[in-house]
C-alpha positions in Angstrom: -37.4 9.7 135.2 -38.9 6.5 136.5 -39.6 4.5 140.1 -39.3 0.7 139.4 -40.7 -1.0 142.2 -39.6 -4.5 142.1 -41.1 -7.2 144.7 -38.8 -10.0 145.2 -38.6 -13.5 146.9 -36.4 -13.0 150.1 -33.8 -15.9 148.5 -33.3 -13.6 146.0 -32.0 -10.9 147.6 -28.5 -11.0 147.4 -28.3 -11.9 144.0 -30.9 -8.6 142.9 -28.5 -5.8 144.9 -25.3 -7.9 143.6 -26.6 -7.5 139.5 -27.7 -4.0 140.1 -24.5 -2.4 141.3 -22.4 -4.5 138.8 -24.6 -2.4 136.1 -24.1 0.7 137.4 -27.3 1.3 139.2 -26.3 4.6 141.1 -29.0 3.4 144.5 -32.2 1.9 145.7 -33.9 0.9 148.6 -35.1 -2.4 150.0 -37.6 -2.9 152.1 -38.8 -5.9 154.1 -42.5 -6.4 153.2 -45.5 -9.2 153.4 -47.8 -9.8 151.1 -49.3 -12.8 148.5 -49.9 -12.2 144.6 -52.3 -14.2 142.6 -53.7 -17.4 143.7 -52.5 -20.9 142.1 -55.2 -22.7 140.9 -53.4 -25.6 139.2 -54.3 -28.3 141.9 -51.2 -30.3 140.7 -48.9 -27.4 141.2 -50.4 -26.8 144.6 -50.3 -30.8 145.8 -46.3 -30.8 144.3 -46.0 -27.8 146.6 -47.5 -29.0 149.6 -45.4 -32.5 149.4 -42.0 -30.6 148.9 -43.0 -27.9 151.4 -43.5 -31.1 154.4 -40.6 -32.9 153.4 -38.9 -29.7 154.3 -40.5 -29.4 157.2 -38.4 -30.7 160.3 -41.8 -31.6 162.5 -44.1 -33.6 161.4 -47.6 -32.0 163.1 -50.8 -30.3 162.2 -49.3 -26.6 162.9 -46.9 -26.9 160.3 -49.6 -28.7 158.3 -51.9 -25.8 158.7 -49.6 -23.1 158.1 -48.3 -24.5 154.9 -51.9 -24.6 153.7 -52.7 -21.4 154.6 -49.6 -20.5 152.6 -51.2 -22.7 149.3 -54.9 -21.4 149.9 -53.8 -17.6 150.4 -54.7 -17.0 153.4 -51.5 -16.3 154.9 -49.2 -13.5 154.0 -45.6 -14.3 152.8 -42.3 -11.8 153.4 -41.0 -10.5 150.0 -38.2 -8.1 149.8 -39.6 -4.5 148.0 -36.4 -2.3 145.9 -37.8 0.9 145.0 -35.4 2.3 142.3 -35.0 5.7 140.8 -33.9 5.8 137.0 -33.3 7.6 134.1 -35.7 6.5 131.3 -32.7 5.0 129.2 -31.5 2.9 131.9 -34.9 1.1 132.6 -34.8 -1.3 130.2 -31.4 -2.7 131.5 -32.9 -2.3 135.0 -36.4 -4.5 134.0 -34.2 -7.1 132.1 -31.8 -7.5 135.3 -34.3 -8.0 138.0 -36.1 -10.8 136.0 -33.0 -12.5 134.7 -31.7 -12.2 138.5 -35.6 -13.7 139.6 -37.0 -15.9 137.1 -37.5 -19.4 138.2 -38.8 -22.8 137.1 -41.1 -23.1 140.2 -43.8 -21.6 137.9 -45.0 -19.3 140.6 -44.4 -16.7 142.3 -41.0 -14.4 141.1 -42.5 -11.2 142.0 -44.1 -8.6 140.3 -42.4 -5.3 138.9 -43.8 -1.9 138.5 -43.0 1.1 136.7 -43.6 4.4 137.7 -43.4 8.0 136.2 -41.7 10.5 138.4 -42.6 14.0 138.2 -39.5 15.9 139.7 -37.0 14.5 142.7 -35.0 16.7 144.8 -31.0 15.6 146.6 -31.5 16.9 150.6 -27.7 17.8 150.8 -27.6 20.0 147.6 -31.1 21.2 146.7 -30.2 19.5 142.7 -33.6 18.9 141.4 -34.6 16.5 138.3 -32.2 13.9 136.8 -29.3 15.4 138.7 -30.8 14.6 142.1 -30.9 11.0 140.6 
C-alpha cells in the first residue's frame, strides 16, 4: 500500500476529484492548505507574471502591487488544495499519471508537487478489516 499526497493549484480542483473517480479511485481526501514551492528565478518569467497578474487586477494601487510581489518574491503563502490518497501498489502508476495529466500546465511554474508514501498497515473503523481490505 501507498499514500500519494498530491498538492494541487485550487483551479484544478474539480478536474483532479472528476479524473480520479472516473478511474476507479475507491476515496481520498482534500484538504485546503497554504504554502509556496520553489522560488522562480527566471526574471522574464517573473516580469510576464507580474504584468498578467495587474491586468487582472480590478484596482490599480500599491496594495495589490505589493501583494502580487510578495506573491513573485515568496514571501507570501499561496492556497493549494492537498488529496491524500490511499492505494494499492498496482494502482499507483495510473493514480501518478492522472494527477499530472489532470495538472500539468504551460505556465512553466507551479503544478504542484506529488509524493509517495509507503504505508505500513491501515485499519476500516466500522469493520476492524486491516491491510489492503481496509483500503
Amino acid at each position: 500500500m501507498k499514500e500519494i499526497i498530491a498538492v494541487i493549484r485550487m483551479n484544478k480542483v474539480s478536474a483532479t476529484k472528476k479524473a480520479l473517480v472516473e478511474i476507479g479511485v475507491a476515496g481520498f481526501t482534500a484538504t485546503k492548505v497554504m504554502g509556496r514551492g520553489r522560488l522562480v528565478e527566471d526574471l522574464s518569467i517573473i516580469a510576464e507574471r507580474r504584468k498578467t497578474l495587474l491586468a487582472l487586477s480590478k484596482e490599480d494601487d500599491a496594495k495589490t502591487e505589493k501583494m502580487i510581489v510578495q506573491f513573485l518574491d515568496g514571501t507570501r503563502l499561496f492556497p493549494r488544495r492537498m488529496f491524500t490518497i490511499l492505494a494499492h501498489d498496482e494502482e499507483v502508476a495510473k493514480i501518478i499519471e492522472t494527477i499530472i495529466a489532470v495538472n500539468r500546465t504551460d505556465n512553466k511554474v507551479g503544478d504542484g508537487k506529488i509524493f509517495i508514501l509507503p504505508i505500513s498497515d491501515a485499519i476500516r473503523v466500522r469493520t476492524g478489516e486491516t491491510g489492503d481490505a481496509a483500503v
